[in-house]
VEXPAKOL-808774 format. One record per residue: residue number from 1; residue in one letter; chain; x, y, z of N, C-alpha, C, O in turn. Coordinates in nm, 2 decimals, decimal comma. Atoms other than C-alpha are relative to their C-alpha. Layout:
<atoms>
+-----+---------+--------+--------+--------+--------+--------+--------+--------+--------+--------+--------+--------+--------+--------+
| num | residuo | cadena |   n_xx |   n_yy |   n_zz |  ca_xx |  ca_yy |  ca_zz |   c_xx |   c_yy |   c_zz |   o_xx |   o_yy |   o_zz |
+-----+---------+--------+--------+--------+--------+--------+--------+--------+--------+--------+--------+--------+--------+--------+
| NUM |       A |      A |      X |      Y |      Z |      X |      Y |      Z |      X |      Y |      Z |      X |      Y |      Z |
...
+-----+---------+--------+--------+--------+--------+--------+--------+--------+--------+--------+--------+--------+--------+--------+
</atoms>
This chain:
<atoms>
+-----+---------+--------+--------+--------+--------+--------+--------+--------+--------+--------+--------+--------+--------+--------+
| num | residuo | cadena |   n_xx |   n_yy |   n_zz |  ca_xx |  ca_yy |  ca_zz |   c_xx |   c_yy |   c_zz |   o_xx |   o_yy |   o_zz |
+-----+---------+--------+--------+--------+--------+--------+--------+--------+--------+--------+--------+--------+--------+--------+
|   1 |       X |      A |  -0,04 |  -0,14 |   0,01 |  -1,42 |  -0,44 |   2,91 |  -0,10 |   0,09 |  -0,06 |  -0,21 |   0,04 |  -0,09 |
|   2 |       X |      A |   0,10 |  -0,12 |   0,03 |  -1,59 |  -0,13 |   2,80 |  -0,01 |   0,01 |  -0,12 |   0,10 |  -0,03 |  -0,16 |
|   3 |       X |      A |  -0,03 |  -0,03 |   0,10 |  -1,67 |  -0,06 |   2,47 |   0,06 |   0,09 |  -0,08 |   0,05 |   0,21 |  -0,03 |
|   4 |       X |      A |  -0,07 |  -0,15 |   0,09 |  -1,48 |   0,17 |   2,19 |  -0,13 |   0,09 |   0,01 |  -0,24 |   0,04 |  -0,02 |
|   5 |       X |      A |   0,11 |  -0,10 |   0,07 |  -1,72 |   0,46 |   2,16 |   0,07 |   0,04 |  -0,06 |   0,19 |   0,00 |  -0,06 |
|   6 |       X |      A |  -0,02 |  -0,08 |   0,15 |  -1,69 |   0,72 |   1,87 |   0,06 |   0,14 |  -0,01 |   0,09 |   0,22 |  -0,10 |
|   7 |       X |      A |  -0,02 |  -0,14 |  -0,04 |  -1,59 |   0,99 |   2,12 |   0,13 |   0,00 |  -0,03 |   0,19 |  -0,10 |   0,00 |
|   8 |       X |      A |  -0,13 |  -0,06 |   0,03 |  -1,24 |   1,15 |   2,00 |   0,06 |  -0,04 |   0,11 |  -0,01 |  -0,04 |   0,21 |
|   9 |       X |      A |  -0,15 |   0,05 |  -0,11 |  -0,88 |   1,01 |   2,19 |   0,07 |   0,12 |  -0,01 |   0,07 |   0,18 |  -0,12 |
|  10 |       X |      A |  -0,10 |  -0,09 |   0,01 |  -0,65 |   1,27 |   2,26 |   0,07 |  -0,09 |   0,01 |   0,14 |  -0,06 |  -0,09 |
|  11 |       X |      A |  -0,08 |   0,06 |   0,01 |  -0,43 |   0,97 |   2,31 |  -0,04 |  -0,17 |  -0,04 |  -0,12 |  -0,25 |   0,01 |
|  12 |       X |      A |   0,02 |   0,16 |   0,07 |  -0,36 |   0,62 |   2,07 |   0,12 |  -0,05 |   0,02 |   0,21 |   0,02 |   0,07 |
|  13 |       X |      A |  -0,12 |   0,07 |   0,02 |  -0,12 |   0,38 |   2,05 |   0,02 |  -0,09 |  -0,10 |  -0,08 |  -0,15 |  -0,13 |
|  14 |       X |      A |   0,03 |   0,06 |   0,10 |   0,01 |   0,19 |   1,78 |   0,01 |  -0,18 |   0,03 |   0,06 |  -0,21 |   0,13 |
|  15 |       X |      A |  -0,04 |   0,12 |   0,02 |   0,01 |  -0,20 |   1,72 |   0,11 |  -0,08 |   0,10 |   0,11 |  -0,18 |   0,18 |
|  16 |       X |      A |  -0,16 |   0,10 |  -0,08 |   0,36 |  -0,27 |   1,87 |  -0,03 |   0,09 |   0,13 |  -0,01 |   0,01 |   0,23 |
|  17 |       X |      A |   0,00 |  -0,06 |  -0,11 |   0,31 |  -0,02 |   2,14 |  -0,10 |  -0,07 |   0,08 |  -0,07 |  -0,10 |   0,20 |
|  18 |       X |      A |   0,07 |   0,07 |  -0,11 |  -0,02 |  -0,21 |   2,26 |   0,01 |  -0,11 |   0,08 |  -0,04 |  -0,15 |   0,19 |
|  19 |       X |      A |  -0,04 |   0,19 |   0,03 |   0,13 |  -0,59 |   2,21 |   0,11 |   0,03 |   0,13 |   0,12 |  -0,05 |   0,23 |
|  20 |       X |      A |  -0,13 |  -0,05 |  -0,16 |   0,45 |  -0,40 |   2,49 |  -0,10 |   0,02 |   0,08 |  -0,09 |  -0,05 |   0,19 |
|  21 |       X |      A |   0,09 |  -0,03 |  -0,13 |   0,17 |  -0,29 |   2,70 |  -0,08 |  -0,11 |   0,05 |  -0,09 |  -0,14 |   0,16 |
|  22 |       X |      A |   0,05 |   0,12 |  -0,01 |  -0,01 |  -0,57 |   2,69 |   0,08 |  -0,14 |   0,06 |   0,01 |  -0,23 |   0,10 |
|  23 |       X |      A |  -0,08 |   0,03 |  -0,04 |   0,31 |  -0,77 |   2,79 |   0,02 |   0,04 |   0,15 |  -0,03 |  -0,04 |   0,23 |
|  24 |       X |      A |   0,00 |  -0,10 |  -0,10 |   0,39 |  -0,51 |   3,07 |  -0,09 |  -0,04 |   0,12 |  -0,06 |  -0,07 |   0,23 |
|  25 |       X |      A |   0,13 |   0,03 |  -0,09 |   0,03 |  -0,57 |   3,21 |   0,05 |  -0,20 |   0,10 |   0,04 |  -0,24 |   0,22 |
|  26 |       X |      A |   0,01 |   0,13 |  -0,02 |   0,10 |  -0,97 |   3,21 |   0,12 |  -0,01 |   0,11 |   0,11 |  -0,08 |   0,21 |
|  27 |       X |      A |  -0,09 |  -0,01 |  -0,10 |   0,42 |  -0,89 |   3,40 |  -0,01 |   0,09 |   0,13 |   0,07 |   0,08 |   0,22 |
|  28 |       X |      A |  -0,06 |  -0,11 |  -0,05 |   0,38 |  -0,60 |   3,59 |  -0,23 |   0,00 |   0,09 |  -0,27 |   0,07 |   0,18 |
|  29 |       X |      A |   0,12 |  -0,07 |  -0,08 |  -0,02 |  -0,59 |   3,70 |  -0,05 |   0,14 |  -0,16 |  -0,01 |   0,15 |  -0,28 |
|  30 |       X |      A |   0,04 |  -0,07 |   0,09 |  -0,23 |  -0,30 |   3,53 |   0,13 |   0,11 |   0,07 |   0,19 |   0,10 |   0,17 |
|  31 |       X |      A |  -0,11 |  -0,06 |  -0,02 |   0,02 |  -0,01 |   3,44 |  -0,08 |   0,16 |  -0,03 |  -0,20 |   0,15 |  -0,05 |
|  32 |       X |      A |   0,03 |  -0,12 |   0,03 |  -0,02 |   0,39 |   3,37 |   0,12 |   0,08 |  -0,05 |   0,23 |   0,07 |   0,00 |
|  33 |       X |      A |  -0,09 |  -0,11 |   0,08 |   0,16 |   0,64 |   3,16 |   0,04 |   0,15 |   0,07 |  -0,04 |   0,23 |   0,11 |
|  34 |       X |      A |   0,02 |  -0,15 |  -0,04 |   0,30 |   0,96 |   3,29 |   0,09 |   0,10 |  -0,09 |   0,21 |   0,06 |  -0,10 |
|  35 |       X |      A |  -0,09 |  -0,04 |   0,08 |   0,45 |   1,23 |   3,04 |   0,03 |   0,14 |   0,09 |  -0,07 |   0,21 |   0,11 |
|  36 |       X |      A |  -0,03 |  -0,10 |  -0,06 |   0,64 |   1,51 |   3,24 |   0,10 |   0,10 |  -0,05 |   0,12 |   0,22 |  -0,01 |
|  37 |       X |      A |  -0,09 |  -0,06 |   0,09 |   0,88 |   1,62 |   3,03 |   0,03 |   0,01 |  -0,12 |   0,02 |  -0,11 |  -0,16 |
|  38 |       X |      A |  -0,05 |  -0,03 |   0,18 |   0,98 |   1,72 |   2,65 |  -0,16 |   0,07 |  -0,06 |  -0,27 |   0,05 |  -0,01 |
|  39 |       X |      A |   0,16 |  -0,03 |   0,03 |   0,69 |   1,90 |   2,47 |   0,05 |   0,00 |  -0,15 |   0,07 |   0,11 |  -0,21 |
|  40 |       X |      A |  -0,02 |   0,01 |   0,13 |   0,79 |   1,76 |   2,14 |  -0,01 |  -0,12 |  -0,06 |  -0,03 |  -0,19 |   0,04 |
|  41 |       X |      A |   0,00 |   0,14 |   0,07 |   0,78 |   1,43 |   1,91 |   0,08 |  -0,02 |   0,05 |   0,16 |   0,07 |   0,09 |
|  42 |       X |      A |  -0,11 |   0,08 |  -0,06 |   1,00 |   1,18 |   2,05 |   0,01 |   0,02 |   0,13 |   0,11 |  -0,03 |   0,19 |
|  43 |       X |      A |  -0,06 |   0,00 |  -0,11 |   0,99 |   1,26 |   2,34 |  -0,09 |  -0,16 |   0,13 |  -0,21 |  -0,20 |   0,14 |
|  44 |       X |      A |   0,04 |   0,15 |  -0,06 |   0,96 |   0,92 |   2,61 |  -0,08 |   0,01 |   0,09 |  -0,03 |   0,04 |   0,20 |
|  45 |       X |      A |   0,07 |   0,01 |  -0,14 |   0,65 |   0,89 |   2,85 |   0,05 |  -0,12 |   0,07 |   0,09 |  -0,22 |   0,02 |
|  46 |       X |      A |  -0,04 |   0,10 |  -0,05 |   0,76 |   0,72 |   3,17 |  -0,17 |  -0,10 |   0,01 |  -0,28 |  -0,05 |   0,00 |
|  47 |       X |      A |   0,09 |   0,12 |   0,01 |   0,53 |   0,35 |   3,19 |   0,02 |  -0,04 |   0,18 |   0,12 |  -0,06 |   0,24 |
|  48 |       X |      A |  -0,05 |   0,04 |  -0,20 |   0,50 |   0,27 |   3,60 |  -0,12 |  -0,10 |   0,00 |  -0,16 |  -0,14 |  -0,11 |
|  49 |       X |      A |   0,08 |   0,09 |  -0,03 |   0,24 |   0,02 |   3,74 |  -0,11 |   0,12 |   0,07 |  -0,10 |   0,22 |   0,15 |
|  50 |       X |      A |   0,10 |  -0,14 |  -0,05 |  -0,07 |   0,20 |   3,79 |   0,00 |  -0,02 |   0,17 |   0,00 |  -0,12 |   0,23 |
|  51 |       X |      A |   0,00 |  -0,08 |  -0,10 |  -0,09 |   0,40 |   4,09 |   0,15 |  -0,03 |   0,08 |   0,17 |   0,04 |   0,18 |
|  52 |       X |      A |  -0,17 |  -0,05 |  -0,04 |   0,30 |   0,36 |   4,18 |   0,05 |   0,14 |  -0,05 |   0,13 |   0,20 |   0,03 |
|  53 |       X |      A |  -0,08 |  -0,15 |  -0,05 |   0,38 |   0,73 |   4,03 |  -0,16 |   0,08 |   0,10 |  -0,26 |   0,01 |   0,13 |
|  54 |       X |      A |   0,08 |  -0,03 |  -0,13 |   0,14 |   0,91 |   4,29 |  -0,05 |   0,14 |  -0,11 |   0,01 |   0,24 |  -0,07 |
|  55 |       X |      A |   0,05 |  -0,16 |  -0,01 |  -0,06 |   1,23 |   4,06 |  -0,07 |   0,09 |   0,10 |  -0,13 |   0,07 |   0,21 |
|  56 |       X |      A |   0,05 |  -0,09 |  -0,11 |  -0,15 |   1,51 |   4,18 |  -0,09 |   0,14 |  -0,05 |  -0,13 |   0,13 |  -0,17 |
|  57 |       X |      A |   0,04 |  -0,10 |   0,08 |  -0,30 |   1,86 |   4,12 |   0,08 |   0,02 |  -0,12 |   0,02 |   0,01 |  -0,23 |
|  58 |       X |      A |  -0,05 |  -0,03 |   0,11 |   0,03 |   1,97 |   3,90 |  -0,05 |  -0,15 |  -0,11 |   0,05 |  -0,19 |  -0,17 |
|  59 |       X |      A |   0,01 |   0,14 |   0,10 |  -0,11 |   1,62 |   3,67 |  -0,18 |   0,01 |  -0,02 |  -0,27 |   0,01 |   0,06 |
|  60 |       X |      A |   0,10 |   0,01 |   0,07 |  -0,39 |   1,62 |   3,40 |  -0,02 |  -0,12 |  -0,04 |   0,09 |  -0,16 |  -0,08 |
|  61 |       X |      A |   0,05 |   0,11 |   0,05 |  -0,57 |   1,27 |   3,30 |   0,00 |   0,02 |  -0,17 |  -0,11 |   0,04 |  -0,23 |
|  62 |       X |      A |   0,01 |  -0,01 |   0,15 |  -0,50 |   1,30 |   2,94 |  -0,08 |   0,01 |  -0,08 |  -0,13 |   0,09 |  -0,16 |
|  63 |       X |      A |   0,14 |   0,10 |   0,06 |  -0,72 |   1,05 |   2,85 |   0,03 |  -0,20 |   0,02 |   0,14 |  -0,24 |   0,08 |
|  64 |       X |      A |  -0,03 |   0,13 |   0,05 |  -0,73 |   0,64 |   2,79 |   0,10 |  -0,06 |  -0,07 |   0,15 |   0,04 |  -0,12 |
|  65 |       X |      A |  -0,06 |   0,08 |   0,09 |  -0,50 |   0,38 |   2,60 |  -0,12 |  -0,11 |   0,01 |  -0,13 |  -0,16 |   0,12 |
|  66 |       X |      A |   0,09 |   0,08 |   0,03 |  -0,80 |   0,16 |   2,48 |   0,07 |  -0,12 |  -0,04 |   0,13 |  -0,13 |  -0,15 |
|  67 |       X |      A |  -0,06 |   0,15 |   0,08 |  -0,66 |  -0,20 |   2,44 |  -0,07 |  -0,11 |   0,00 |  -0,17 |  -0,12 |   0,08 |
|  68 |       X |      A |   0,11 |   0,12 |  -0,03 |  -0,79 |  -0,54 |   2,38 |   0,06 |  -0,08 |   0,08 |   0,17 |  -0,13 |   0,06 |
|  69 |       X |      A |  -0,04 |   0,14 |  -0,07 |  -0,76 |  -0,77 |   2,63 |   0,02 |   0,03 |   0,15 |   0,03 |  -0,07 |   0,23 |
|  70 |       X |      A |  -0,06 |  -0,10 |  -0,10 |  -0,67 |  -0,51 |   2,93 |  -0,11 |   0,11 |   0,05 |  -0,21 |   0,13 |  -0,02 |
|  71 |       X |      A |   0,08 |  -0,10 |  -0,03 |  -0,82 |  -0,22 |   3,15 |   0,02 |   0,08 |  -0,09 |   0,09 |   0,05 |  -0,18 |
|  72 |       X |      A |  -0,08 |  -0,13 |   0,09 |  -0,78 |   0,11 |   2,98 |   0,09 |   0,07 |   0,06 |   0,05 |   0,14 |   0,14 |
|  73 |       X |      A |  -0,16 |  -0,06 |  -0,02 |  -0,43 |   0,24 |   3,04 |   0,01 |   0,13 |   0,05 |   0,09 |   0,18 |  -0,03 |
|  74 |       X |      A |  -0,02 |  -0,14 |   0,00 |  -0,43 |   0,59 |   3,18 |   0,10 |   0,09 |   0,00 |   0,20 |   0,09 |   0,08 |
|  75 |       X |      A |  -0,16 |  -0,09 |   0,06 |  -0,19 |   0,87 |   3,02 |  -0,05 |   0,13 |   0,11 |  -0,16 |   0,16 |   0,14 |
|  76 |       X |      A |  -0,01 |  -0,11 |  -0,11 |  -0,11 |   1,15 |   3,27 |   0,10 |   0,06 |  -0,08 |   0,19 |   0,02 |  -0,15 |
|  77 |       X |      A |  -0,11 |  -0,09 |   0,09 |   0,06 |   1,45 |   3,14 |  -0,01 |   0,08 |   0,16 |  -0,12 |   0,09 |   0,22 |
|  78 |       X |      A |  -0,01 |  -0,15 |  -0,01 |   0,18 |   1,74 |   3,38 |  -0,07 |   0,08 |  -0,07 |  -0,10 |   0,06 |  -0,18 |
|  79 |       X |      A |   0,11 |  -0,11 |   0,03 |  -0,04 |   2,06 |   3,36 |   0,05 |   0,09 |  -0,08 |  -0,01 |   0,15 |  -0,16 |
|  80 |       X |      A |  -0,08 |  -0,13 |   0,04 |   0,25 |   2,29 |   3,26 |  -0,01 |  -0,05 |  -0,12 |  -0,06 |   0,02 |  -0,21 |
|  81 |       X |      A |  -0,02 |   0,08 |   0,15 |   0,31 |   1,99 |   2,96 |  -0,14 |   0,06 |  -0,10 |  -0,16 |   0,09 |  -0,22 |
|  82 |       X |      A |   0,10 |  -0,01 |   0,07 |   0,00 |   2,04 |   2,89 |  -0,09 |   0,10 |  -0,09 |  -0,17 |   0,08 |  -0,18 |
|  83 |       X |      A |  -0,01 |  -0,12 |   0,05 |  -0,01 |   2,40 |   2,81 |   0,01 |  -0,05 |  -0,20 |  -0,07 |  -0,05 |  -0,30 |
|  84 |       X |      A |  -0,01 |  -0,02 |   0,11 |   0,18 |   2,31 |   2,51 |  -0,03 |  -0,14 |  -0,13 |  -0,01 |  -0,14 |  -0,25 |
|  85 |       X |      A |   0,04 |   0,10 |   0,06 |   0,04 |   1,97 |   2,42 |  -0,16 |   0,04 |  -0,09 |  -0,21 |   0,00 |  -0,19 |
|  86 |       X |      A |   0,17 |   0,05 |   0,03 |  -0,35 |   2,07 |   2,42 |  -0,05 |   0,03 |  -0,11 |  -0,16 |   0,08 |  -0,10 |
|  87 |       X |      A |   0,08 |   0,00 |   0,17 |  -0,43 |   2,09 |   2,03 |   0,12 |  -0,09 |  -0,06 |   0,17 |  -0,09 |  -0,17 |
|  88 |       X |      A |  -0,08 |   0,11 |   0,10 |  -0,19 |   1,80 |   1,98 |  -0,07 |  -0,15 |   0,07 |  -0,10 |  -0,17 |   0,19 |
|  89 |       X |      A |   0,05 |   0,08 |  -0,04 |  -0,32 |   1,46 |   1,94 |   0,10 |  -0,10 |   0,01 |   0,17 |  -0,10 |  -0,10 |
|  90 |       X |      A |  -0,11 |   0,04 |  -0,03 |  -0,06 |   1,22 |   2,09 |  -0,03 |  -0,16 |  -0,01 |  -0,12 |  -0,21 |   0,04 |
|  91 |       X |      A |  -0,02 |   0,15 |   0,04 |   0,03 |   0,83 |   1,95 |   0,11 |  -0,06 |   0,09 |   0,22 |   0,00 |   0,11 |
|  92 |       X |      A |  -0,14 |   0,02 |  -0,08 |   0,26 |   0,62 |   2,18 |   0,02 |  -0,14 |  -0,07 |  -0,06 |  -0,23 |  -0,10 |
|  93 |       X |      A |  -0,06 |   0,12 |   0,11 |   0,47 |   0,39 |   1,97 |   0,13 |  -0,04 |   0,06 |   0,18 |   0,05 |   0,13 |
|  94 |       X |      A |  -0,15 |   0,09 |  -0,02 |   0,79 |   0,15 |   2,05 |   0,10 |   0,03 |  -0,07 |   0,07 |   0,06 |  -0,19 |
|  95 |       X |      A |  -0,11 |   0,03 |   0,07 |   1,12 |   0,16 |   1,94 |   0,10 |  -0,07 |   0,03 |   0,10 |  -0,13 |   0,13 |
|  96 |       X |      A |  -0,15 |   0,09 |  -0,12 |   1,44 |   0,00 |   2,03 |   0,05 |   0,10 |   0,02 |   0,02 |   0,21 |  -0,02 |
|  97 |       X |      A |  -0,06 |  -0,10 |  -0,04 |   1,70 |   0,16 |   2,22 |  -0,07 |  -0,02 |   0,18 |  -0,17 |  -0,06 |   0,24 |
|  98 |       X |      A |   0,06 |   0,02 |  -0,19 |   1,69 |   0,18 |   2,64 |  -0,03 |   0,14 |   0,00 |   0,04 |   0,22 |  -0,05 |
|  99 |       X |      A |   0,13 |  -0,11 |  -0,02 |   1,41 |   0,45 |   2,74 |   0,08 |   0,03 |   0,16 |   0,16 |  -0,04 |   0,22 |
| 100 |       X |      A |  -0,01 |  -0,02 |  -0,21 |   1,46 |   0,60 |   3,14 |   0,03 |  -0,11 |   0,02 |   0,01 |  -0,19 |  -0,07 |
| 101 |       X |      A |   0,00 |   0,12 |  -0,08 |   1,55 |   0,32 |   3,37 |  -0,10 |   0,01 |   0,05 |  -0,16 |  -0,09 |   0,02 |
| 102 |       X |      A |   0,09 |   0,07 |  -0,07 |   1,29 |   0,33 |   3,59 |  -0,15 |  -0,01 |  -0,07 |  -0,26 |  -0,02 |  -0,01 |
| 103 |       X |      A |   0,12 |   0,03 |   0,09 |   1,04 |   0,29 |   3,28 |  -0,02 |  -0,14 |   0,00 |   0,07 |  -0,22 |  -0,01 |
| 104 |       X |      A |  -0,04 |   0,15 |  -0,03 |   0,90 |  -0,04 |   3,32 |   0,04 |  -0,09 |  -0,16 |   0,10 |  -0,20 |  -0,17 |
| 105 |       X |      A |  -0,09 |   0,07 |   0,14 |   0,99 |  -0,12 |   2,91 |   0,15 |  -0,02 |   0,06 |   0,17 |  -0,14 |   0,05 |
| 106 |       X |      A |  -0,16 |  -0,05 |   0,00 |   1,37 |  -0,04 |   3,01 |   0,08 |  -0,15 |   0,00 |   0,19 |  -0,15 |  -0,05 |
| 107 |       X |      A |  -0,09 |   0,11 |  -0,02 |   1,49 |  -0,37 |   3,06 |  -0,04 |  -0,11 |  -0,15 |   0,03 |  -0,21 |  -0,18 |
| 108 |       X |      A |   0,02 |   0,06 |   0,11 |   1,33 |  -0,51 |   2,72 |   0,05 |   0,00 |  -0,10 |   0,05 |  -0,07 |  -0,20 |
| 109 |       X |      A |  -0,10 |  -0,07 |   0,12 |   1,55 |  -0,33 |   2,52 |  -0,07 |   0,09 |  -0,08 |  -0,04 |   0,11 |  -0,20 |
| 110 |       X |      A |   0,08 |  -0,06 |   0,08 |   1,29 |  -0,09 |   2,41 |  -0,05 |   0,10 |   0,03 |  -0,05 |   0,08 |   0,15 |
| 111 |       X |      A |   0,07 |  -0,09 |  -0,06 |   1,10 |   0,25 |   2,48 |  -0,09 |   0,02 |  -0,08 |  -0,12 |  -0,01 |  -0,20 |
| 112 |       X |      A |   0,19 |  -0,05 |   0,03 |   0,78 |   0,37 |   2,46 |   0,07 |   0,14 |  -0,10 |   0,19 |   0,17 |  -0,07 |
| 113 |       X |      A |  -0,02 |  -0,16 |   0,05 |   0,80 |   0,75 |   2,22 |  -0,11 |   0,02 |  -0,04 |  -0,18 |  -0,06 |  -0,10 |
| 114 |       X |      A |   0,17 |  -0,09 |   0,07 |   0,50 |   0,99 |   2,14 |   0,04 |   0,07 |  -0,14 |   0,13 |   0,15 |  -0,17 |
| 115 |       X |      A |  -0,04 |  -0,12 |   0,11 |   0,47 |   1,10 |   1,81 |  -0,20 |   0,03 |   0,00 |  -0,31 |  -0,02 |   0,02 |
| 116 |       X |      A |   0,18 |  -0,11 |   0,01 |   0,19 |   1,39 |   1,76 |  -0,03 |   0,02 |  -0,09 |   0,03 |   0,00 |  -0,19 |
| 117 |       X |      A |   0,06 |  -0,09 |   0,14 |  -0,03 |   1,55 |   1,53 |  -0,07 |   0,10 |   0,03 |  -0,08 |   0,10 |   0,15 |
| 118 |       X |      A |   0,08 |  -0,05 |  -0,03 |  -0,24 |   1,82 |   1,53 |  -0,15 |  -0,03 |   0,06 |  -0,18 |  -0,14 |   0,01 |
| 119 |       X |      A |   0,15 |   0,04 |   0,00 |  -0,59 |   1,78 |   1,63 |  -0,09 |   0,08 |  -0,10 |  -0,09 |   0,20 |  -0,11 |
| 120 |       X |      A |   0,08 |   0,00 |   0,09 |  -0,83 |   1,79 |   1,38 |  -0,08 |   0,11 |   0,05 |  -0,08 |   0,13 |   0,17 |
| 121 |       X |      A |   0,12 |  -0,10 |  -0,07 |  -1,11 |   2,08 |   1,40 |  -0,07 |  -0,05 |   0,05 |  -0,09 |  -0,01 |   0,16 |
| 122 |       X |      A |   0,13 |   0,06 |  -0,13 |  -1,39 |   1,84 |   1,53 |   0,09 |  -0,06 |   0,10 |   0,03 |  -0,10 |   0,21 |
| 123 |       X |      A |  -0,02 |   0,08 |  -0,15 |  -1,16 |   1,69 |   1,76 |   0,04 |   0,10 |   0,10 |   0,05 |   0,08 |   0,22 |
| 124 |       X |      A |  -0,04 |  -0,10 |  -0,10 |  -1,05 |   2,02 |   1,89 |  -0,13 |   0,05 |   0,02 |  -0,14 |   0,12 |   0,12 |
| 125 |       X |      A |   0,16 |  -0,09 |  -0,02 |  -1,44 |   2,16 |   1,88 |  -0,04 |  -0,16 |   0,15 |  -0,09 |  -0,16 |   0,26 |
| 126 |       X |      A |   0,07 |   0,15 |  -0,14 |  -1,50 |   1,79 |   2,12 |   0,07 |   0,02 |   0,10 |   0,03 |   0,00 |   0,21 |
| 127 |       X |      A |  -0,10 |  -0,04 |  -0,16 |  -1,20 |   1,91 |   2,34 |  -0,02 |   0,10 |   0,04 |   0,06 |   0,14 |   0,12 |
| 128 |       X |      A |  -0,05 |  -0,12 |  -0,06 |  -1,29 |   2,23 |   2,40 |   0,08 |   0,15 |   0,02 |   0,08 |   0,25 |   0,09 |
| 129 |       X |      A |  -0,14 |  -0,11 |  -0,03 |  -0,97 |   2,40 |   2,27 |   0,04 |   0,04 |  -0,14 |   0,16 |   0,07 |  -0,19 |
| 130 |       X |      A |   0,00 |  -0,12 |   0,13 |  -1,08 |   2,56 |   1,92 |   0,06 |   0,10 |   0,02 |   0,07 |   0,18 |  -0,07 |
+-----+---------+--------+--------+--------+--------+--------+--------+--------+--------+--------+--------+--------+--------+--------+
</atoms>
């Protein structure tokens, strides 16, 4: 795989979120993220098998999920989402509880959730969107 560089993520994931993706992958092939709806913490990105949801113009490449052991994961947001995402830096973490059905967690008893933060001044001076 590629190496980490030092350049700023708009999107991380934590521990337990990588170890489910990392799972995911072993079952499912490589997978991809898409978030189209909620523009707030908690709210659930669907998880599909990459290139099963189909982007398009309305869909921004986020960024990466850097993991070991895997390709890098790619998070897709909607454009509109994105309006109100782009000075938030976005973490995708596990919990229990059944997520969407056609999320591929759904059947593990678990969902993926984003929690945000702001972005930092250099990481918004590296994005662009001081």
């Amino acid at each position: 795989g590629r190496a980490m560089s030092d350049t700023p993520s708009r999107v991380a994931c934590t521990d337990e979120a990588a170890e489910l993706i990392r799972r995911l992958v072993g079952m499912h092939g490589p997978v991809m993220f898409h978030q189209s709806g909620g523009c707030c913490d908690g709210s659930s990105p669907m998880c599909y098998p990459d290139g099963e949801f189909l982007t398009g113009d309305a869909d921004i490449l986020l960024g990466e999920l850097a993991i070991e052991g895997i390709d890098p994961v790619p998070f897709w947001m909607s454009k509109a989402q994105y309006q109100y995402w782009k000075h938030t830096h976005l973490t995708v973490d596990v919990v229990s509880g059944r997520g969407a059905g056609f999320s591929l967690e759904a059947p593990e008893g678990v969902r993926f959730l984003i929690r945000s933060r702001l972005l930092t001044d250099e990481e918004a001076a590296a994005f662009g969107v001081a």
